[in-house]
Structures are given as C-alpha cells and as structure tokens.
C-alpha positions as CSV (number, residue, x, y, z in Angstrom):
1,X,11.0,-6.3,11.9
2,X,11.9,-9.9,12.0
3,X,12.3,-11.5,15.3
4,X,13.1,-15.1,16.7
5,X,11.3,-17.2,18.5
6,X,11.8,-19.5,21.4
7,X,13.2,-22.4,18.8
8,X,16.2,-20.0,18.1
9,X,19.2,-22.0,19.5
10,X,21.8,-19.5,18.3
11,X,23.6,-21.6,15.4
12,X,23.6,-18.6,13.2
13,X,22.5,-19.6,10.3
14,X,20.4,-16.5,9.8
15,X,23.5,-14.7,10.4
16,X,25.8,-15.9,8.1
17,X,23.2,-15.6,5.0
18,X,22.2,-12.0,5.8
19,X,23.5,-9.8,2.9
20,X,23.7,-6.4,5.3
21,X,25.1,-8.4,8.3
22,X,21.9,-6.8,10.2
23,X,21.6,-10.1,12.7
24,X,24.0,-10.8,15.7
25,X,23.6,-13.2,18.6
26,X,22.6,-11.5,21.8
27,X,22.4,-14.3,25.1
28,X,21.8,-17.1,22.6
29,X,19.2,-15.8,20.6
30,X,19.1,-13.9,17.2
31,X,18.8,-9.9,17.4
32,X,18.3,-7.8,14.6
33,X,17.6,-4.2,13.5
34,X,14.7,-2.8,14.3
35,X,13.7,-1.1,11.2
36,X,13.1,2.1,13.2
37,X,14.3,4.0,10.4
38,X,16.0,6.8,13.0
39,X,19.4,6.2,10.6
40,X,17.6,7.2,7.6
41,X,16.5,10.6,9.6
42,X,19.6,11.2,10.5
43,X,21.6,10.6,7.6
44,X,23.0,13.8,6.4
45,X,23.9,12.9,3.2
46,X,19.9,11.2,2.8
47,X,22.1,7.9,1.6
48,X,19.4,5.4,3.7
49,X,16.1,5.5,1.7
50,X,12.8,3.0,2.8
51,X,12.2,0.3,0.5
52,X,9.1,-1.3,-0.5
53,X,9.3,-3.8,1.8
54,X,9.4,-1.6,4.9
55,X,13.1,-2.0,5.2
56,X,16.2,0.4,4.9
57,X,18.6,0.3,1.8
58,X,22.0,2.4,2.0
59,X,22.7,4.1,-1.7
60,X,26.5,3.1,-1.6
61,X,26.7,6.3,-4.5
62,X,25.4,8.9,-1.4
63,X,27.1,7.3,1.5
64,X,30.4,8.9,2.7
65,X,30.6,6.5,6.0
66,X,30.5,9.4,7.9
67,X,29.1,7.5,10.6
68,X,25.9,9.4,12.3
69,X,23.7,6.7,11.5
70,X,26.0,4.5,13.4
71,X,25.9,6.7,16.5
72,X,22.3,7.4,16.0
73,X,21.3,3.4,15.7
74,X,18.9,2.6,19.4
75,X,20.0,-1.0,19.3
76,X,23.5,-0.5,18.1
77,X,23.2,-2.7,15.0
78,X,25.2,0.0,12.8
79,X,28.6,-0.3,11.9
80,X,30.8,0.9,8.9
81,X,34.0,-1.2,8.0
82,X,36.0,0.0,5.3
83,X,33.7,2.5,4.3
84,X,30.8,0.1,4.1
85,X,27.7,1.1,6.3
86,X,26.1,-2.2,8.0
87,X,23.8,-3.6,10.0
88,X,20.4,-2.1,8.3
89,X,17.6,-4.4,7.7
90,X,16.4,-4.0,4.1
91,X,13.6,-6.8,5.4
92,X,14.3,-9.0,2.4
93,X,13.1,-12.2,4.5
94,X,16.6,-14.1,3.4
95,X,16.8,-15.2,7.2
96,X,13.5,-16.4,7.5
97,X,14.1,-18.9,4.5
98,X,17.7,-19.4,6.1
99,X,16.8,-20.6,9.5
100,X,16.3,-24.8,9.9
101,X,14.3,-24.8,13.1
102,X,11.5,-22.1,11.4
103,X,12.4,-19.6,14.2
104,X,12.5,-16.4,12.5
105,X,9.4,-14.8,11.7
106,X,7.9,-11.3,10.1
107,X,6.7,-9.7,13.4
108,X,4.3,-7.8,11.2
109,X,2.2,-11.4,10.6
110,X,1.9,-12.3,14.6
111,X,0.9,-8.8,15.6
112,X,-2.7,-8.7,16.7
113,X,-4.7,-5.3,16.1
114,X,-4.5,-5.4,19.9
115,X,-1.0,-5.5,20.1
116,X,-0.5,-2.6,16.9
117,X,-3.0,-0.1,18.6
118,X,-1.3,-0.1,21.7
119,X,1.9,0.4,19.6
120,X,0.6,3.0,18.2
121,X,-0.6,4.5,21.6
122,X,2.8,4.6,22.3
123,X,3.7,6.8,19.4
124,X,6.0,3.6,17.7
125,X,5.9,3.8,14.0
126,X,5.3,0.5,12.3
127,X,6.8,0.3,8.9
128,X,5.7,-3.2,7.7
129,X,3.1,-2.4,4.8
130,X,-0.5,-2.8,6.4
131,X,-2.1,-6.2,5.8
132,X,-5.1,-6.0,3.3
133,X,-8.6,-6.7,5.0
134,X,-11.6,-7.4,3.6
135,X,-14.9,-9.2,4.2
136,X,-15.6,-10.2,0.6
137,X,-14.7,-13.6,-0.4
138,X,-14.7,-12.4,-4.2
139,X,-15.5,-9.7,-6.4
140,X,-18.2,-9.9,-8.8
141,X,-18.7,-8.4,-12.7
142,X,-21.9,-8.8,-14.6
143,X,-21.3,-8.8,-18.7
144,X,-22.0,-10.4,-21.9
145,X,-19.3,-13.8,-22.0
146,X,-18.1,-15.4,-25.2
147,X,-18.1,-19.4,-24.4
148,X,-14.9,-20.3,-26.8
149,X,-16.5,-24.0,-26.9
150,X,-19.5,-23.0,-28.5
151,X,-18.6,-19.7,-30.3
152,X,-17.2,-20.3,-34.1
153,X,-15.6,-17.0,-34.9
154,X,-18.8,-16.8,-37.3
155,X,-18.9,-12.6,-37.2
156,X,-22.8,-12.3,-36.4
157,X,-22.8,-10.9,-33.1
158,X,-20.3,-8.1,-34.3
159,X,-22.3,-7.0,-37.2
160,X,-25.3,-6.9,-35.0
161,X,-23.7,-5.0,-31.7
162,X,-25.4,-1.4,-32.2
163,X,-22.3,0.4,-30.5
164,X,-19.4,-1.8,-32.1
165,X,-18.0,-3.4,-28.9
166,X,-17.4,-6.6,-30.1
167,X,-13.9,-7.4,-32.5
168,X,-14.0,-10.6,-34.1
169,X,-10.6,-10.9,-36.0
170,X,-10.6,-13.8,-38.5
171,X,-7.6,-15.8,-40.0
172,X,-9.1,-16.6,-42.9
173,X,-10.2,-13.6,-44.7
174,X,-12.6,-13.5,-47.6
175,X,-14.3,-16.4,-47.1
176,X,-17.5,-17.4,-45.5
177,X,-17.9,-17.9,-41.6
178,X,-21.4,-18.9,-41.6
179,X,-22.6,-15.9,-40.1
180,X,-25.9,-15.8,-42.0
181,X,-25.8,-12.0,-42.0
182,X,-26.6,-12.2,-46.2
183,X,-29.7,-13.6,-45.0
184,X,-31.0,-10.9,-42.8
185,X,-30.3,-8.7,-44.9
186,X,-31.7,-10.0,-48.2
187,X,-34.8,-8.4,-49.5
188,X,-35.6,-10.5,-52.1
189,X,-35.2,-14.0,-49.8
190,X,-32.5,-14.8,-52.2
191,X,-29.8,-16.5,-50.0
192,X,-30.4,-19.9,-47.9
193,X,-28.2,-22.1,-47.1
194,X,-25.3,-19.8,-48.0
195,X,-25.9,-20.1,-51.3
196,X,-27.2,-17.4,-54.0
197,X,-30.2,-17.8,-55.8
198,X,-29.5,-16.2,-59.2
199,X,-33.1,-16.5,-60.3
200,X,-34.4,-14.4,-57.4
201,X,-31.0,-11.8,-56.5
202,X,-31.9,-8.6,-57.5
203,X,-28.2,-7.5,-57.0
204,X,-29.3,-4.9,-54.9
205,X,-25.2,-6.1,-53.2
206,X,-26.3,-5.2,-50.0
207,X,-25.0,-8.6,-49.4
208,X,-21.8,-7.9,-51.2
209,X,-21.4,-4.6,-49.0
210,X,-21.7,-5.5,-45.6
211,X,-20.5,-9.1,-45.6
212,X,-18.4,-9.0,-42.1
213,X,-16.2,-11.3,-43.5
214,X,-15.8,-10.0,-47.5
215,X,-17.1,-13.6,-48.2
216,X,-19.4,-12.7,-51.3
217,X,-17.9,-11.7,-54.9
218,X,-19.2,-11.2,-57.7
219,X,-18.5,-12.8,-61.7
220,X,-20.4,-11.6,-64.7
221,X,-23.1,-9.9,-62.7
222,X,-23.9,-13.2,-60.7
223,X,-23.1,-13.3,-57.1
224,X,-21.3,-15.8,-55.5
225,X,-20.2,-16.7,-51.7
226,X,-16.9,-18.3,-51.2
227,X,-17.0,-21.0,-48.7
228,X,-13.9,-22.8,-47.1
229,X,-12.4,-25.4,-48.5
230,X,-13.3,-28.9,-46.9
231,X,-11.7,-29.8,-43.3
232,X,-10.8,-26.2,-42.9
233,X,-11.7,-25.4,-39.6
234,X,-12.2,-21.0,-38.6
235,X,-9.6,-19.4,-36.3
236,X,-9.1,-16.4,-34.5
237,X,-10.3,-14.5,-31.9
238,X,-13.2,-12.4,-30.1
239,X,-12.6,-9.9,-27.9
240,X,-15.6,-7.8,-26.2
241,X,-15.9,-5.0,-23.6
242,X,-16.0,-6.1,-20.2
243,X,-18.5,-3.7,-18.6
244,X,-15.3,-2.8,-16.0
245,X,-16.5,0.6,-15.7
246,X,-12.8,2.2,-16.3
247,X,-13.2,4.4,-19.0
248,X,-16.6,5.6,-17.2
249,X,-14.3,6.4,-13.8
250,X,-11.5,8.3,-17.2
251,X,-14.0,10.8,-18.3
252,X,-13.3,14.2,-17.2
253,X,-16.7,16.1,-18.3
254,X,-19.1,12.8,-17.0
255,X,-20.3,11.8,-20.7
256,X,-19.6,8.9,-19.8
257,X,-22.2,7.0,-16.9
258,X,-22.8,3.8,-15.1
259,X,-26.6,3.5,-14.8
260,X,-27.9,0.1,-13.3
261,X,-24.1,-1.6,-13.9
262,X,-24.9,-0.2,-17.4
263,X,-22.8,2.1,-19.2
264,X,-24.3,5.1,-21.1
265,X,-22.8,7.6,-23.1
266,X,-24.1,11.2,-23.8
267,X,-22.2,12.1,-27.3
268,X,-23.4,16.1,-26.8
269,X,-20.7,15.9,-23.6
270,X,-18.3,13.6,-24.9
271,X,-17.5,16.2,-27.8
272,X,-16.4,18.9,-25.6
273,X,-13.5,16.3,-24.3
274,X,-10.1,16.7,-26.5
275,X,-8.4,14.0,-24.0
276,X,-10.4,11.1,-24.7
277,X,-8.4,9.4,-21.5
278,X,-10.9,7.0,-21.6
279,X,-10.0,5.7,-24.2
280,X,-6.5,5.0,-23.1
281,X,-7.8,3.0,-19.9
282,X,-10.1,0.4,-22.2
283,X,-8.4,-2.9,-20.8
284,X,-9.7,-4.7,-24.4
285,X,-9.1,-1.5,-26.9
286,X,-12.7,-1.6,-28.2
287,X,-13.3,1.8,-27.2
288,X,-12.4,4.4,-29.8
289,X,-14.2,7.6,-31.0
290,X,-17.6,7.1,-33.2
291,X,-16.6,8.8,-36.6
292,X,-14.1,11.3,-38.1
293,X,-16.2,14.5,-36.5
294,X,-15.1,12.5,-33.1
295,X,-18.6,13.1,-32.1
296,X,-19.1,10.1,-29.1
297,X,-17.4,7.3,-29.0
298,X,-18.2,3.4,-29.7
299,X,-16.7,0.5,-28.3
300,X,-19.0,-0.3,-25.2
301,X,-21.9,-2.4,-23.9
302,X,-24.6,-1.0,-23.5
303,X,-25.8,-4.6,-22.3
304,X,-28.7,-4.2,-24.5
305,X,-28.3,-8.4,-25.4
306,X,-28.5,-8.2,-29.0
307,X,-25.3,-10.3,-29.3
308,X,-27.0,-12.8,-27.2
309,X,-30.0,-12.8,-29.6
310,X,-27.8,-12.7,-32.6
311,X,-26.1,-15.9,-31.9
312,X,-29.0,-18.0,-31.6
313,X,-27.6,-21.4,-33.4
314,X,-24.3,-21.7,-31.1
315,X,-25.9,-20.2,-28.0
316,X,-22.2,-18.9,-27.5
317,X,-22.7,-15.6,-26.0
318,X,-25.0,-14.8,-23.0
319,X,-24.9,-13.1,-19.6
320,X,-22.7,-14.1,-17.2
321,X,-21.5,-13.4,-13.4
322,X,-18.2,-12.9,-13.6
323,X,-16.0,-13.9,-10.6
324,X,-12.8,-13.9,-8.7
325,X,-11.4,-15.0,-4.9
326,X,-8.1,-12.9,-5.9
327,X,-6.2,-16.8,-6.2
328,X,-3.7,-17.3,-8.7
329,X,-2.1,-20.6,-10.5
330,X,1.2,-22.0,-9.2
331,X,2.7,-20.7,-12.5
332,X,3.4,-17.1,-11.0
333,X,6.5,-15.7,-11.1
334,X,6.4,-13.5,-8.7
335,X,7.1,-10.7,-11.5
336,X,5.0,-8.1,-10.0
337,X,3.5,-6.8,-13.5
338,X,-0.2,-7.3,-12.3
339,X,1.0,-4.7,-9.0
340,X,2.3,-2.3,-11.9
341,X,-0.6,-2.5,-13.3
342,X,-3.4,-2.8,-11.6
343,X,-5.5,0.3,-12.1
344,X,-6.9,0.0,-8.7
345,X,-3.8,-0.7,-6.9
346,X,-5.7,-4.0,-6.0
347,X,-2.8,-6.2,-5.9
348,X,0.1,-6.2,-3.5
349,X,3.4,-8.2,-4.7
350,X,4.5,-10.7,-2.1
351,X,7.1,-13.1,-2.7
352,X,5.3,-16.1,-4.1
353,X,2.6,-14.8,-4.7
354,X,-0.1,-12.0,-4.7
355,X,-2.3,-10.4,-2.2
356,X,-5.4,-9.0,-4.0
357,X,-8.0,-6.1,-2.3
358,X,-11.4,-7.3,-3.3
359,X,-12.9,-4.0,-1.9
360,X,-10.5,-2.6,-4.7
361,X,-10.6,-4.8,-7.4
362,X,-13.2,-4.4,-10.5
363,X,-12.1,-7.1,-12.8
364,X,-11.0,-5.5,-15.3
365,X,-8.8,-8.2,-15.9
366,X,-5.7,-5.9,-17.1
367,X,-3.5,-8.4,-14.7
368,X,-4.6,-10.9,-16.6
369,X,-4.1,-9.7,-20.0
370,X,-0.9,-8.6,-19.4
371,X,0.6,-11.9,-17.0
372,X,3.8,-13.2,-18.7
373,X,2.7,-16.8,-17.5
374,X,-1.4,-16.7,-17.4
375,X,-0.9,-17.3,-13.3
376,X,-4.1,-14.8,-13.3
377,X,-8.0,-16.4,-14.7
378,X,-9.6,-14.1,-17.5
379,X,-12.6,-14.3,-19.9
380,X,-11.1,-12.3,-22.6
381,X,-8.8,-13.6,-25.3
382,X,-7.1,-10.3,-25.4
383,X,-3.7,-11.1,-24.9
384,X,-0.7,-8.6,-24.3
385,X,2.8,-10.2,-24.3
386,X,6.7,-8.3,-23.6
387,X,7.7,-6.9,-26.6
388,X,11.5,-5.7,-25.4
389,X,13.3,-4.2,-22.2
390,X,16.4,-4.0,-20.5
391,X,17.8,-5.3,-17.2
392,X,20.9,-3.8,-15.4
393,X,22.1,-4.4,-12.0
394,X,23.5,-1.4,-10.1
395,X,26.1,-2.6,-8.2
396,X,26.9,0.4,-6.1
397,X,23.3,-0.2,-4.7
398,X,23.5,-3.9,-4.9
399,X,23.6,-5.4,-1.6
400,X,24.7,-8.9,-2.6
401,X,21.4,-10.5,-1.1
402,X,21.1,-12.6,-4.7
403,X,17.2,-12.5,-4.1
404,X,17.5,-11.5,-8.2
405,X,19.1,-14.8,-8.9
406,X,16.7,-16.9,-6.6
407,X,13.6,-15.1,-8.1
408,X,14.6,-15.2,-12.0
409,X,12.1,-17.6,-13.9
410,X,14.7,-18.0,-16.7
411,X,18.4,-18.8,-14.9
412,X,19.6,-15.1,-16.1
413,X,21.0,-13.9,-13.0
414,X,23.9,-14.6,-12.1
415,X,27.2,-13.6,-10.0
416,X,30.6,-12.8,-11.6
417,X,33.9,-14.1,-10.4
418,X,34.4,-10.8,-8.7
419,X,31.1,-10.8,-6.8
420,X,28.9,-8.7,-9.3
421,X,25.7,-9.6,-9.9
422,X,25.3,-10.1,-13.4
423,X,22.3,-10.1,-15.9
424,X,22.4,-12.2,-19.6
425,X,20.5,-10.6,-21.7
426,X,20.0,-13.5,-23.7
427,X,18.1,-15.4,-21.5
428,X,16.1,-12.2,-19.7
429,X,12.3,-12.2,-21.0
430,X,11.8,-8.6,-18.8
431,X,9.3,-9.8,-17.0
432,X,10.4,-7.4,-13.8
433,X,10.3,-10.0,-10.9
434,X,14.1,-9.3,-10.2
435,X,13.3,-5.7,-9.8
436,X,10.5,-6.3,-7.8
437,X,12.2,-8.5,-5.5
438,X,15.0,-6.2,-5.3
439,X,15.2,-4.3,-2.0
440,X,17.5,-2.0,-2.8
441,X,16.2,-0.9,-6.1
442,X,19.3,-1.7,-7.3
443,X,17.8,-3.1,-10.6
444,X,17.6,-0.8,-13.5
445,X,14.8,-2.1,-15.7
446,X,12.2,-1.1,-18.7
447,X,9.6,-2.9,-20.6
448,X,7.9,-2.4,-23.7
449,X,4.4,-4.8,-24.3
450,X,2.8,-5.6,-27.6
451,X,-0.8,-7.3,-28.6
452,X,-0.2,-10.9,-29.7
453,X,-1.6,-12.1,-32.2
C-alpha cells in the first residue's frame, strides 16, 4: 500500500487528486486503503478484480452497490454514494506524484526482507508485485556481429554461410556489390577485378548462376558484370541469427540442441515435427525449413566462422560478446510492448521505465526489435514497426485517474466536456502505454506489427 511519512502535514493534496477517493486524513496525517483485498473476497457479484499493480479496480458493469465490501472493509475506507463504490486503492501512484513535501511513498520499496518475513509470519498477504533480484550486473550472448561501419552490404558472407543464416537484402538489385563470389568460383581464373576475361571464360555460367546479387548477364555469348553507376553508394540491410537459443528451447522432439553455446540440428528428428514452433519464435526470421521435403531446417549458426573468413577485405563480421545491464534510453515511453513481449518474461513495466531479470533474460533482443522508439540497444537491423490497432476507453471501468492522458507519447488522450475520457484516433500510433498504465483495464486495445523495410 502507499503510506505517509513523518513530512505529511495534512494539506490534502493527495486527497483531492485521488481518482477512487481511497485517502482521508486521520489525526493530521494521510490514511489510505490497505489493499488487503478482503472487498474483492467478499464481493458477491466478483465486481472488485486485482490489477497489475497490486491494487483493486471495481468493474462499474458488475457492481450493484450492494454494499458488503463496504461492511467488509478492516479500515473503513469503503463507501458507495449514488451507486458508486469508493475508497479502493487501485495503487496507481497518482498521490505519490501529487504530494509537494515527497511524503507519500510505495511501502513495498522501504520494506526490508526482515520486515516482509515477519509479515509473512504473521499470515499478512503482501500484494505489491515482488521486487526482481539478481546478482548479475548483465547478461551475456556470444555470436557472429555485423559491424555496419565496416560491412558494405557486398553479399559474400551469405553465399558462403553453409546453413543459410545470414539475409543480406539489397536495394539495388542486379548489379554488382563487390562480393568477389565470381572469383571463387571461376575455374578457368577468368574474372579479376570484376571484370570478365573473354579470352579465357569458358562460359561454363557458374558465374552467371550463383551471382548473389544477379549482377552478371550475358550478350552474344560474352559475359558481362554490371557495375553501379559512379557515386552510387550500396544500401540495405543484414540481418543474422543471434545464437539466442529460442527455437532450440521451441522444439518439441529435441532436434534441435545447444552444445557448447552452439546450436546443432539433427534433420532425422526434425522431420518427425509437423509444428515447426521453432520456427515461429526466431526473433530475426532466418529460420525456416531446409527444402520442399521439409527435411531439417536452415536459418542458424552453427558458429562455424566461415562468415568471418569470407569477409576478409572489410573485416566486418567476427565474434563478439554480446552485452546488456537491462538500461534503457530516456526515449521510452513507457509502452510496455518489450513486457508483452519478452519471451522470458524478463521485463517488468514500471512507470518510466523498465525493470529487466538478468537471471531471465537471453538477449534475444525481441524488445528491441519491436520498441516503437529504439529506448532498448540491439545488434540486429531487423526492425519490426506498428502496422495498425485500435484504442477504446471503457468508461464504465474508467476510473477518471487520466494516467492514459499523462502517459500518451502523442497528446491523443483526452477528456470530453462530460468527463469521458476520450481517444483520437488520428493521433494514436498503438503503441499500448495507455493500456499498460491503465489500472483498471479499462483500455480496450489491439495491435498489429509489420517488418519495415
């Protein structure tokens, strides 16, 4: 519950800005309810429902005001006026921000383990969510790293990858990227510095084939590679499994195996699976099954380094320790789509910010990938962004406590003449951090993501 300190002086500011009019002034000092959650026990009618905050929320739609959980209240904080139950602390920390003098405070955050075990000795419940705690200062992943500065979008490392977990996706299609694949492959020594040799091609067109980029054509039997035209600089993206270990953690019959942080893959196993849920878990989407038969799958590291030898002129790809202290950028939102998320359920939404377990955590960097406002570090350049959604305010659970409005990035919240809170569509983005904010669920909401491009 909340609770005030010594600095209360009773000027009631905390009062006046509660939404559920759960504080009154007892000898001076703020009292509020308890959170015991005996009302919600005894609510016939099961109209009083625990949020996610640890507080208690009244469904206006279920309440009748018959009034047990008034009589049923220890502290006497209940009261129903004109058929309106009151007094319930839905712990939405309005009074906390309210208060000038600082003196109301989350009791959950000055309770020592002392003080919560002897709590608990006496049989009290404690309903604030438990505090994460953890030893590690960050989490750690080892895998093969694309350095953007260095890499040119050249192709070579994903023609060489033996399991196809790299996806290089080019602007500028059919013409040369420098990859110098043409050269590896040519048996007659034909090709050097991307240019054919006529004299010595045997158009043998492996070249022509298996040119990552569809670069080489070919006039009047003579080969020829088309290079870009002057100034034109390559653009794109390369995206690269991450070694997270999810899909290996999906697989239902264990074809799928970490061995030395390495995965491994038996394709005998994998073929008696018909879910393929691994699939759906791949934070990057290079996973997919190996051929038509669907007979294995391809899409992940083996760590084997060929990438790393492949790229040998730009040096852009190499093994790297991957890390994370669970800190994010001043630019979150507070949306809560990491929480969603999270695979893991790593990440705790608090307002302002997020908490994350780094005993949990495996950085797979799906927060990341999918943060409206890239609050959250990540090495991939797989990027998902909100497609479409909708955002409705139910105002028979709406408690007035305009945390939606506060919260909203985007100004889109606001309240009506006649006290409604009300949401314009034309500004919302759907990011969710009105929902998740909410502490009466009273936000009706739905998202739909896409891959950008």
């Amino acid at each position: 519950m909340f609770l005030s300190t010594k600095k209360c002086d009773g000027r009631g500011e905390c009062i006046k800005e509660c939404p559920t009019e759960a504080i009154r002034l007892i000898d001076g000092k703020a009292f509020s309810c308890i959170t015991c959650g005996a009302c919600a026990d005894a609510c016939p009618n099961r109209a009083i429902f625990k949020n996610k905050y640890g507080g208690y929320v009244v469904d206006r739609a279920k309440c009748n005001a018959c009034g047990v959980c008034e009589y049923t209240c220890p502290v006497n904080s209940i009261k129903i006026e004109d058929g309106i139950t009151k007094g319930i602390c839905a712990r939405c920390g309005i009074c906390v921000d309210a208060c000038p003098l600082e003196a109301r405070v989350d009791a959950f955050d000055i309770i020592e383990d002392r003080q919560l075990q002897f709590l608990e000795s006496l049989n009290l419940t404690i309903h604030a969510p438990k505090k994460i705690s953890t030893d590690k200062n960050e989490v750690e992943r080892v895998n093969v790293v694309t350095d953007m500065d260095k890499c040119t979008l050249c192709r070579r490392c994903e023609y060489h990858c033996p399991t196809e977990a790299i996806n290089v996706s080019v602007d500028q299609k059919g013409v040369c990227t420098e990859c110098r694949v043409c050269e590896d492959l040519c048996p007659a020594d034909a090709i050097t510095d991307f240019t054919i040799d006529p004299q010595k091609c045997t158009l043998c067109l492996k070249c022509f084939r298996e040119c990552p980029n569809n670069a080489i054509t070919m006039e009047d039997f003579q080969l020829k590679i088309i290079k870009p035209q002057p100034g034109e600089e390559i653009t794109g993206s390369i995206v690269s499994c991450l070694n997270c270990g999810l899909c290996v953690e999906a697989c239902q019959k264990d074809a799928l195996r970490m061995v030395d942080g390495k995965i491994r893959c038996d394709p005998g196993i994998c073929m008696e699976c018909d879910d393929k849920e691994c699939l759906e878990v791949c934070p990057v989407g290079t996973l997919k099954v190996a051929d038509e038969s669907g007979i294995g799958l391809k899409g992940y590291c083996v760590s084997c380094g060929r990438c790393v030898k492949a790229c040998d002129i730009n040096e852009a790809r190499s093994f790297k320790k991957v890390t994370w202290d669970g800190t994010v950028s001043e630019d979150c939102i507070s949306c809560g789509i990491c929480a969603e998320l999270c695979p893991k359920d790593a990440i705790t939404l608090k307002r302002g910010s997020i908490e994350v377990d780094l005993e949990k955590c495996i950085l797979c960097e799906k927060c990341g990938i999918h943060c409206p406002v890239d609050a959250i570090p990540r090495t991939t350049m797989r990027k998902k962004s909100i497609k479409d959604g909708f955002t409705l305010i139910d105002n028979k659970l709406c408690m007035n406590c305009k945390l939606c409005e506060k919260i909203c990035p985007e100004e889109a919240i606001s309240e009506t003449e006649d006290g409604r809170m009300w949401v314009d569509e034309s500004k919302c983005i759907y990011c969710g951090a009105c929902s998740n904010a909410c502490p009466a669920r009273a936000v009706i909401f739905e998202r739909e993501f896409e891959l950008s491009e």
